[in-house]
C-alpha positions as CSV (number, residue, x, y, z in Angstrom):
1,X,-71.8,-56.9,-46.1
2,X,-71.3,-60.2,-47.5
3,X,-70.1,-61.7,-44.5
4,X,-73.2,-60.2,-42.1
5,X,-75.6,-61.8,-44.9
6,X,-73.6,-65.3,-44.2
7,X,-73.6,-64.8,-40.1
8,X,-77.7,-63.8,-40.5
9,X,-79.2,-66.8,-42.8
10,X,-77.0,-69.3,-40.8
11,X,-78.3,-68.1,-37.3
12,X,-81.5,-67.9,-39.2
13,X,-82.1,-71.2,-40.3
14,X,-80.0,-72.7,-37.1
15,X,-77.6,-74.5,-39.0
16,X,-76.9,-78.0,-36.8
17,X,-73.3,-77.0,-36.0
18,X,-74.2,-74.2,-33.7
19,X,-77.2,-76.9,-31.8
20,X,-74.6,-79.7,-31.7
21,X,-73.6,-81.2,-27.9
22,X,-70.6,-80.2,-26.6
23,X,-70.4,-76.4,-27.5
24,X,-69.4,-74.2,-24.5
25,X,-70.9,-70.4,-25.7
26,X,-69.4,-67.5,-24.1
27,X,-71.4,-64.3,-22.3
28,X,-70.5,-62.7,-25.6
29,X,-72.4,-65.5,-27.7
30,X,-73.0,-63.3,-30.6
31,X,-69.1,-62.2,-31.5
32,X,-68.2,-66.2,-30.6
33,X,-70.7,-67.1,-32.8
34,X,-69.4,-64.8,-35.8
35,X,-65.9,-65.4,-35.8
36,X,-66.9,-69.6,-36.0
37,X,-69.2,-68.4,-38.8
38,X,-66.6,-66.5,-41.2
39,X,-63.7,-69.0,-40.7
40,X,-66.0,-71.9,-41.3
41,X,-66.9,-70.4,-43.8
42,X,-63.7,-69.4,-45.7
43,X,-62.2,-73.1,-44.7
44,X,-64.7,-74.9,-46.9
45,X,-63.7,-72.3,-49.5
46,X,-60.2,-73.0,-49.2
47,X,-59.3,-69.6,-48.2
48,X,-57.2,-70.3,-45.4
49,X,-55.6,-66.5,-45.6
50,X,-59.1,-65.2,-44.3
51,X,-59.8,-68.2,-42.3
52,X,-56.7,-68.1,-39.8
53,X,-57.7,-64.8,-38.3
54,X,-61.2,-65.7,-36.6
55,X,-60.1,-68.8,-35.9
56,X,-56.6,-67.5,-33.6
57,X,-59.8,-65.0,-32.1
58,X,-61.9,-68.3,-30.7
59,X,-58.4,-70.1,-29.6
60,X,-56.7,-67.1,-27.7
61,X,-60.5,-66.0,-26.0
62,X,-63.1,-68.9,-26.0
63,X,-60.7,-72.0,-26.4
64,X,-62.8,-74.2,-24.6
65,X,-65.5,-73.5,-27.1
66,X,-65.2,-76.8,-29.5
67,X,-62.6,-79.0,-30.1
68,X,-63.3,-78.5,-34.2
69,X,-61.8,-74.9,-33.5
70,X,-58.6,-77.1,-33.0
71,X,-58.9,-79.3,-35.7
72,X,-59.6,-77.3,-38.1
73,X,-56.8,-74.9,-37.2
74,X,-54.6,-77.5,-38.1
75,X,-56.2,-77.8,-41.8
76,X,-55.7,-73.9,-41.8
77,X,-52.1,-73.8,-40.9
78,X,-51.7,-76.9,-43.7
79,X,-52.7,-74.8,-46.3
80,X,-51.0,-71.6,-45.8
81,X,-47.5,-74.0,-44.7
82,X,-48.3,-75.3,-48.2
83,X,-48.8,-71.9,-50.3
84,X,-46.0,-70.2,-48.2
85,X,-42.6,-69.8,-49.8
86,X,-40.6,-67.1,-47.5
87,X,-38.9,-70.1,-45.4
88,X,-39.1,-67.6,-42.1
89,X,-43.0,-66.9,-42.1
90,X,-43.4,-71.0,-43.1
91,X,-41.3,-71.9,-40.1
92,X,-43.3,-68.9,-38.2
93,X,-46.2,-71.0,-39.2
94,X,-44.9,-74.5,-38.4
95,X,-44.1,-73.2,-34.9
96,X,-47.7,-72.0,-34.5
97,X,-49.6,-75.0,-35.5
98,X,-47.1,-77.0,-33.6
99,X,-48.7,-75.1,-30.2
100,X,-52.1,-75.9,-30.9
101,X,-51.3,-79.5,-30.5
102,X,-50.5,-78.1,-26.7
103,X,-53.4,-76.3,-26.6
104,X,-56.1,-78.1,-27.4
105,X,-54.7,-81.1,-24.7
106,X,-55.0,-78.0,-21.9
107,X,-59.0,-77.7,-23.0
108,X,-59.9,-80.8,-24.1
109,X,-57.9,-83.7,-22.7
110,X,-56.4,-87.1,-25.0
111,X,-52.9,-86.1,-23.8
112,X,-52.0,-89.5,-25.7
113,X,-53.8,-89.2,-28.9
114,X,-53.1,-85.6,-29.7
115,X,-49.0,-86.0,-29.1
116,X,-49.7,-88.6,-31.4
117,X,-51.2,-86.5,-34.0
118,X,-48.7,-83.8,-33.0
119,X,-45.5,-86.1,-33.6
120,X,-46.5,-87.4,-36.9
121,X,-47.2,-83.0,-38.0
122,X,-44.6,-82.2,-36.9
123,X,-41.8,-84.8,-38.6
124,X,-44.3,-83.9,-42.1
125,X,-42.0,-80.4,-41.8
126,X,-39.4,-80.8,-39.9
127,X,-37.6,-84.1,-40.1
128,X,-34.7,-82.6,-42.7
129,X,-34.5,-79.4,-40.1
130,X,-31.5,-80.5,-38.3
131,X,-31.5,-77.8,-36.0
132,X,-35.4,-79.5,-34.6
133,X,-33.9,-83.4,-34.4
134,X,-33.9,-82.9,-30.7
135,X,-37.4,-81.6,-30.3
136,X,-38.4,-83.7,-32.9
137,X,-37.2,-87.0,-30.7
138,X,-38.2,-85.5,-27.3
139,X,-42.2,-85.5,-29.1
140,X,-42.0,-89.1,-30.6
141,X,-40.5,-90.0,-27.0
142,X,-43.8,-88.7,-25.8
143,X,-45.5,-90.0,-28.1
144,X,-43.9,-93.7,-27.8
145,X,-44.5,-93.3,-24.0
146,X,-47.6,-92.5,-23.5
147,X,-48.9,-94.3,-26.3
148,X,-47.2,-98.0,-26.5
149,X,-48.7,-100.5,-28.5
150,X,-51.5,-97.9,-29.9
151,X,-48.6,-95.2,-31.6
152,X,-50.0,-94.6,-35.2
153,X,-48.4,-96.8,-37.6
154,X,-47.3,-93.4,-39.5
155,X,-45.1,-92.6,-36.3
156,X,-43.2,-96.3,-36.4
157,X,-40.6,-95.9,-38.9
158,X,-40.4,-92.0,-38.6
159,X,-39.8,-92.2,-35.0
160,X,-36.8,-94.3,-35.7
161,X,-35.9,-91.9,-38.1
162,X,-35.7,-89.3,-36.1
163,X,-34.0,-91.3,-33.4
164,X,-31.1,-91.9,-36.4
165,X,-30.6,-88.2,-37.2
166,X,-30.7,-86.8,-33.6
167,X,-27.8,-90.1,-32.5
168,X,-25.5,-89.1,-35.8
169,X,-26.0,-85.1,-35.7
170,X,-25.8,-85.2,-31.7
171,X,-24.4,-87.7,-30.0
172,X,-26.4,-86.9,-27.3
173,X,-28.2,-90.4,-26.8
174,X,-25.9,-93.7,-26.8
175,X,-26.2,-97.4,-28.3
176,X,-28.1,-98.7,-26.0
177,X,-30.8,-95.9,-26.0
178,X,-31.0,-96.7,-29.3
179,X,-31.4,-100.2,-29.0
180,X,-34.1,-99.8,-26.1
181,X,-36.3,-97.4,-28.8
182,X,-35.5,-99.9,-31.7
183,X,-36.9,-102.9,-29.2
184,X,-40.0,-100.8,-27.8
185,X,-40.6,-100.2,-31.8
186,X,-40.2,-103.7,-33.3
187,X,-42.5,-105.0,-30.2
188,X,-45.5,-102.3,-31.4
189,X,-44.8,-103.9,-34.9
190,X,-45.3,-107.0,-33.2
191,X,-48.2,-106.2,-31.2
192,X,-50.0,-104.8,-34.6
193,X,-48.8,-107.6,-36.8
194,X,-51.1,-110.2,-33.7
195,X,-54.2,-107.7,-33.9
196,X,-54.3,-106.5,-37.1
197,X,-54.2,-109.0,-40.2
198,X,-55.2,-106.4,-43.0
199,X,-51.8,-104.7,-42.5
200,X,-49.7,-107.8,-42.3
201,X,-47.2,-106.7,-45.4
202,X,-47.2,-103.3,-44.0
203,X,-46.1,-103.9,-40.6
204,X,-44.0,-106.3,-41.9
205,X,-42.0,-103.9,-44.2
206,X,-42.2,-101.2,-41.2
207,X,-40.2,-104.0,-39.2
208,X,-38.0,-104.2,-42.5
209,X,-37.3,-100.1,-41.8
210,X,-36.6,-100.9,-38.4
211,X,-33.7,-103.1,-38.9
212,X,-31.8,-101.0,-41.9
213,X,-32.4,-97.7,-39.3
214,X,-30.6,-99.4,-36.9
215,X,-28.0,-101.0,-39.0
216,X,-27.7,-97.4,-40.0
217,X,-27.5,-95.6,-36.2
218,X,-25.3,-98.4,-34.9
219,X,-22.4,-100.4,-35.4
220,X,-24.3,-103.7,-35.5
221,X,-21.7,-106.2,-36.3
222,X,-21.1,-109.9,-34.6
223,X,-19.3,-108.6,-31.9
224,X,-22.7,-106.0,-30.8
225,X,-24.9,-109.0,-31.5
226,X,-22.8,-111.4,-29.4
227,X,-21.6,-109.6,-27.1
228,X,-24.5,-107.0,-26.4
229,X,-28.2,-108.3,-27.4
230,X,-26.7,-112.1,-26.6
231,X,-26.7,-111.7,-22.6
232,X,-29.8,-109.8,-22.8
233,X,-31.7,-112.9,-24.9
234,X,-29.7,-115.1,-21.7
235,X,-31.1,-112.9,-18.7
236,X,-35.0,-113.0,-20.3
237,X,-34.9,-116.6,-20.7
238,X,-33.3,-117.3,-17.4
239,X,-35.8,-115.2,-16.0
240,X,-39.0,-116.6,-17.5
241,X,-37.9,-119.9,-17.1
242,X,-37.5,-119.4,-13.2
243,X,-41.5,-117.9,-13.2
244,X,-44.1,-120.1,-11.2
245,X,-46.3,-120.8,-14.6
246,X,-49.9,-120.9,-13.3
247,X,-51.6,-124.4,-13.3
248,X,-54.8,-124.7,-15.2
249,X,-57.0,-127.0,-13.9
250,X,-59.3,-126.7,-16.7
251,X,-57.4,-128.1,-19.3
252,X,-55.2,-131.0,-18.0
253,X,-53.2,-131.5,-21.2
254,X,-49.4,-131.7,-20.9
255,X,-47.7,-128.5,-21.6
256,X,-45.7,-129.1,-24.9
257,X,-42.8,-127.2,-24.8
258,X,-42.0,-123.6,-24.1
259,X,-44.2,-120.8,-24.6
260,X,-41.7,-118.0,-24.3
261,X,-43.1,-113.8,-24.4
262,X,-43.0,-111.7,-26.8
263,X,-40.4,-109.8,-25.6
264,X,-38.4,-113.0,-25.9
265,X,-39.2,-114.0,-29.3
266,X,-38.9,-110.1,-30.6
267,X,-35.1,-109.9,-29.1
268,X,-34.8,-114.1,-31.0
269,X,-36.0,-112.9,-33.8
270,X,-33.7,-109.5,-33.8
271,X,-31.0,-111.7,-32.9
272,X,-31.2,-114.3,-35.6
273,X,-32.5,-111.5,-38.3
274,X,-29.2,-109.6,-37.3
275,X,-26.9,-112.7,-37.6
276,X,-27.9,-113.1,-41.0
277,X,-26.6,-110.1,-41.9
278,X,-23.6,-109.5,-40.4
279,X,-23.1,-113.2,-41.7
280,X,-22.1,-114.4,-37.8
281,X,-24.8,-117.3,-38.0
282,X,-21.9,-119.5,-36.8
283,X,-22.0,-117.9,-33.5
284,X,-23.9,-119.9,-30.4
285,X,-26.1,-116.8,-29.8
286,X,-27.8,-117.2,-33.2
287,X,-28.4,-120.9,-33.1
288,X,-30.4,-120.5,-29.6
289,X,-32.5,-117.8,-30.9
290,X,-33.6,-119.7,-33.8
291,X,-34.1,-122.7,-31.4
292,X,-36.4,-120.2,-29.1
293,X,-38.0,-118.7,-32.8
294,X,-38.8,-122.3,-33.9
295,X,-40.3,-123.0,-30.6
296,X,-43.0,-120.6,-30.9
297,X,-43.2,-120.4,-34.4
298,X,-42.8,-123.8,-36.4
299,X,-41.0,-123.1,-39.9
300,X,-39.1,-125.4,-42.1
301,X,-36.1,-123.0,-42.8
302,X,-35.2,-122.5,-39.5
303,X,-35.6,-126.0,-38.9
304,X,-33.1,-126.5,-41.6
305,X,-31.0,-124.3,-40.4
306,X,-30.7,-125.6,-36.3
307,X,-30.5,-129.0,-37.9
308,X,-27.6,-128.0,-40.3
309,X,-25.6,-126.4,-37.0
310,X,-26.3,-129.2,-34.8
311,X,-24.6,-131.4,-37.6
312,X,-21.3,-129.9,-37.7
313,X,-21.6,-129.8,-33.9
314,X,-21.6,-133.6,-34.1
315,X,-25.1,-133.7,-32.2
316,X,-26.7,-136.0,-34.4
317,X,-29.6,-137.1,-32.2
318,X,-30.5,-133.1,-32.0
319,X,-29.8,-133.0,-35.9
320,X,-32.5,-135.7,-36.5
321,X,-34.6,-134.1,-34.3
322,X,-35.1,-130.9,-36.3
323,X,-35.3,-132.4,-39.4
324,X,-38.2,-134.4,-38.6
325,X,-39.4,-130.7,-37.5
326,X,-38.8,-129.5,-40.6
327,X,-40.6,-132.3,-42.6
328,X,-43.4,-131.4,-40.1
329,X,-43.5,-127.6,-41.1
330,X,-44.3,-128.2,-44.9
331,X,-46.4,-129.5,-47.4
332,X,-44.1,-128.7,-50.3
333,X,-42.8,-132.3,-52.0
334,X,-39.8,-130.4,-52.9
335,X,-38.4,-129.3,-49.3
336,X,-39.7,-132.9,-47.8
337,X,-37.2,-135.0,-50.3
338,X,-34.5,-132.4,-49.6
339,X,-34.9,-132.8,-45.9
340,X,-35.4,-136.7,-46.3
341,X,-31.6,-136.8,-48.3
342,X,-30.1,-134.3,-45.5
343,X,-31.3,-137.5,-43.0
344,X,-30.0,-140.0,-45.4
345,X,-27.1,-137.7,-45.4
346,X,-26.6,-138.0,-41.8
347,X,-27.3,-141.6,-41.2
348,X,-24.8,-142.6,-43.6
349,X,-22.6,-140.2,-41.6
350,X,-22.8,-142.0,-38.6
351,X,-23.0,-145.8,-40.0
352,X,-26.5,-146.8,-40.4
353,X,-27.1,-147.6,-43.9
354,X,-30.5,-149.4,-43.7
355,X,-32.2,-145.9,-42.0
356,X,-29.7,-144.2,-44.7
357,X,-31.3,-145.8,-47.8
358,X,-34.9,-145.7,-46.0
359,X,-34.9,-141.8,-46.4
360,X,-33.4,-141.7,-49.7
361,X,-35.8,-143.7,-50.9
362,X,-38.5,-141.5,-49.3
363,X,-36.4,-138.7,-50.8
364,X,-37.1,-139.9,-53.9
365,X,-40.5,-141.0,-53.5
366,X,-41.0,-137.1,-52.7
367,X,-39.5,-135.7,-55.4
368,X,-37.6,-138.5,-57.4
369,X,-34.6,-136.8,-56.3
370,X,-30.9,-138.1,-58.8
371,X,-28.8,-137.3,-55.6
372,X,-30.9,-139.8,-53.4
373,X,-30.4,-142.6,-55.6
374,X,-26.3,-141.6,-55.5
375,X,-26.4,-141.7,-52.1
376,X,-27.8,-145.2,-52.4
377,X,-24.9,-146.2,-54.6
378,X,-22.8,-144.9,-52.7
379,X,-24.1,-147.2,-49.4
380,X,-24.0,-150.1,-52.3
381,X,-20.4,-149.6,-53.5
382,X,-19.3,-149.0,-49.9
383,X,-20.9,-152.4,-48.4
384,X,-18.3,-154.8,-50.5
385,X,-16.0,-155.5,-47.0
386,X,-19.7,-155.6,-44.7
387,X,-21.4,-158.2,-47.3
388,X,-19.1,-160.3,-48.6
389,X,-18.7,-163.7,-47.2
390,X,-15.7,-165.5,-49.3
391,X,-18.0,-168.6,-50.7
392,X,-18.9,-167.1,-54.3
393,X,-16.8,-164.8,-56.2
394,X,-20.1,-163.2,-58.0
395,X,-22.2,-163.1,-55.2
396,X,-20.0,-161.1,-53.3
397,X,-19.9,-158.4,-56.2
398,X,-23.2,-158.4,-56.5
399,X,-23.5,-155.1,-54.8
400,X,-21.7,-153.7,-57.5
401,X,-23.9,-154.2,-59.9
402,X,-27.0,-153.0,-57.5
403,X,-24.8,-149.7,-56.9
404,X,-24.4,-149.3,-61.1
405,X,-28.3,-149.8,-61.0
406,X,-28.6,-146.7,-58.7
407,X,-25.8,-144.5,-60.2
408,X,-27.2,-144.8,-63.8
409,X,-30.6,-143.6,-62.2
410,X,-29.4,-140.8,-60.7
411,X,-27.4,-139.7,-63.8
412,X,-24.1,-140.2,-62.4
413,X,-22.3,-141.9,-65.9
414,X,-19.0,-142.1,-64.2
415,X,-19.8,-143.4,-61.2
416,X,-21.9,-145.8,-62.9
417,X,-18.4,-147.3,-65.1
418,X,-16.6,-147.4,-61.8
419,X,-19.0,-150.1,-60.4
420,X,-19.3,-151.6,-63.4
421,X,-15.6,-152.2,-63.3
422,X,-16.1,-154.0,-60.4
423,X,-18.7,-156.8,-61.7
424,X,-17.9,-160.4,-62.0
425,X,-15.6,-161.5,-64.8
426,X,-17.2,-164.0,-67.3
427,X,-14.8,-166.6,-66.2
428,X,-16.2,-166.0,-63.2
429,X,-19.4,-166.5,-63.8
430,X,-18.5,-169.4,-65.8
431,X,-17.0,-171.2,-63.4
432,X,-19.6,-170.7,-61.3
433,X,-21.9,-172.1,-63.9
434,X,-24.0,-169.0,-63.9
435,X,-25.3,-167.3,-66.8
436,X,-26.0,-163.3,-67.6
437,X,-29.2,-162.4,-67.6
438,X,-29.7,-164.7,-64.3
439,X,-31.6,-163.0,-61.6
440,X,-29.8,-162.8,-58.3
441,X,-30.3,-161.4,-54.9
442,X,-27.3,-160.0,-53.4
443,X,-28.2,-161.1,-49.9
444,X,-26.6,-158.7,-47.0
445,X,-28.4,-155.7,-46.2
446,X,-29.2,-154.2,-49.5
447,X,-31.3,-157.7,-49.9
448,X,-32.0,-156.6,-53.4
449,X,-33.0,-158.8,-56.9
450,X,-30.0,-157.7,-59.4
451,X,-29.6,-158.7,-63.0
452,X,-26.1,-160.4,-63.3
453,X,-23.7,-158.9,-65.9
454,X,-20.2,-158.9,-66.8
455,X,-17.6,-156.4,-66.4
């Protein structure tokens, strides 16, 4: 009686859902009508035992009706998954719900959409089912495919989950499947991270998930990162570099650089990201995709880091080249004087102790940094044999006592009593008829005003 009372003042005050567009009503309007009535009805009361039952009527006999009949079986089979505890009649329901995914794309189109929604349903149940880890990956495949760049974010890291459980359970898909899903994945990230700043630290630890999921499918040591992803980052780059770029005649403006693809930088940045952790940032592979990462995407670490390897590969000029990069990619005082003493550094390295000395001073002007003005002492106390001419006995240890200025400076105490022991005697300086206390430029290359002392 109840229920009649419910159909009769909705039809009689023509409620908006039965006058919305897009309702296809049967010959039988009036049974149609009745069964959307009562479930509706019992949904919004939470009573998804009485709801189910019209609601299977209107999908197996008027399932082009609406597609809310199909949405909202999906909130009805939530709940009574939820409030069942027999694990048969739950999977009995899982099953079910799972099929009106299928049926709704038969009546109603959005193939892509609705295997999206499906996907992410289904892994909600049945991702710790091990005997549905293949159907599971066989819908995210689906999904991934006919979705690309526009798969939910809530099907990223669970497709790749699934991908890990079917490969260890199975065996059924190899390495490089893997890798192909895991590159296809990270390039959505990607995608999302260009076009959608309000989720930047979410995509970002969704690409985090990535790489411990594969790490966790795969043996991904230097050997697979060398040997395997290396020749793939060679063949892209080869073949964008042999493309005919299009000229653009309404900009005229050199072309700085190389603006390599996505794809390109993903697999660098895989590369690189993977080096690091299998500690194998030695290898050649991992220096050329920083070199393509830094490229595209200026950043003082990896900067650091190219310059560092082209150092011990004795390529100074390249070196110098990307630490001036690095300088370029920060505003922090702190990374600018470190950089300025790695140049310093270098150009002592290779002889030339006037640039040497230029950047540690800068180094310190950055940061007042104690190792800069060591370095300088050092260039001081090793310029005895380059300055010294034979005339005076205390000008030519002058330097000494400039090198003792700079190693008291930087703190070095020990250093400091080393070049001290290498100042002028008094009888020296007596003979000379000089006096401490006198103010003397050492002359040479340091060309610096020094207070004379004794030893």
């Amino acid at each position: 009686m109840r229920n009649l009372l419910i159909i009769f003042f909705i039809l009689l005050f023509k409620i908006p859902v039965m006058c919305q567009p897009g309702w296809n009503w049967p010959e039988d309007k009036a049974t149609a009508e009745e069964k959307n009535v009562l479930y509706t009805d019992y949904l919004k009361q939470g009573n998804c035992e009485m709801a189910i039952e019209p609601n299977r009527w209107l999908i197996e006999n008027v399932p082009g009706l609406h597609v809310s009949i199909f949405q909202n079986a999906i909130k009805i089979f939530r709940c009574l998954i939820d409030k069942e505890d027999d694990i048969d009649k739950k999977n009995d329901l899982i099953k079910e719900a799972i099929s009106i995914f299928d049926k709704r794309i038969e009546n109603f189109g959005r193939e892509a959409y609705v295997k999206n929604r499906k996907a992410t349903f289904a892994y909600t149940f049945l991702r710790s089912d091990k005997t549905q880890f293949e159907n599971l990956h066989n819908m995210f495949m689906e999904a991934l495919e006919l979705n690309g760049n526009e798969l939910g974010n809530s099907n990223i890291v669970a497709c790749m989950d699934i991908c890990r459980k079917y490969k260890l359970t199975s065996k059924s898909i190899s390495d490089d499947e893997v890798l192909n899903i895991y590159d296809e994945l990270s390039n959505i990230v990607s995608y999302k991270l260009s076009n959608d700043s309000k989720n930047t630290e979410r995509l970002k630890r969704y690409q985090d998930n990535l790489d411990k999921l594969l790490t966790a499918t795969i043996t991904v040591d230097c050997n697979f990162v060398e040997n395997t992803l290396g020749p793939k980052l060679t063949d892209l780059t080869i073949s964008q570099n042999n493309e005919i770029i299009q000229t653009d005649y309404e900009n005229l403006d050199p072309v700085q650089g190389t603006i390599y693809s996505d794809e390109v930088m993903n697999l660098a940045k895989k590369i690189f990201q993977l080096s690091i952790t299998g500690k194998c940032t030695s290898s050649e592979i991992a220096l050329n995709a920083a070199k393509i990462m830094f490229e595209n995407e200026k950043d003082f670490a990896l900067a650091k880091f190219i310059a560092g390897r082209e150092l011990s590969s004795k390529n100074y000029e390249s070196s110098l080249e990307y630490y001036d990069g690095a300088l370029t990619s920060t505003d922090d005082e702190t990374q600018k004087s470190e950089i300025y003493l790695s140049k310093a550094q270098l150009y002592a390295l290779i002889g030339n102790k006037i640039k040497s000395r230029e950047n540690a001073r800068k180094s310190i002007a950055s940061n007042n940094n104690p190792d800069a003005y060591n370095l300088i002492g050092n260039l001081y106390m090793s310029s005895y044999e380059d300055c010294r001419e034979g005339k005076s006995r205390v000008n030519d240890r002058l330097v000494f006592i400039a090198a003792y200025n700079m190693y008291l400076r930087g703190g070095s105490n020990e250093k400091a009593n080393q070049a001290k022991a290498q100042f002028p005697s008094m009888e020296e300086i007596f003979n000379e008829n000089l006096s401490i206390g006198e103010s003397i430029n050492t002359g040479c290359w340091i060309n610096e005003k020094v207070t004379l002392n004794k030893r």
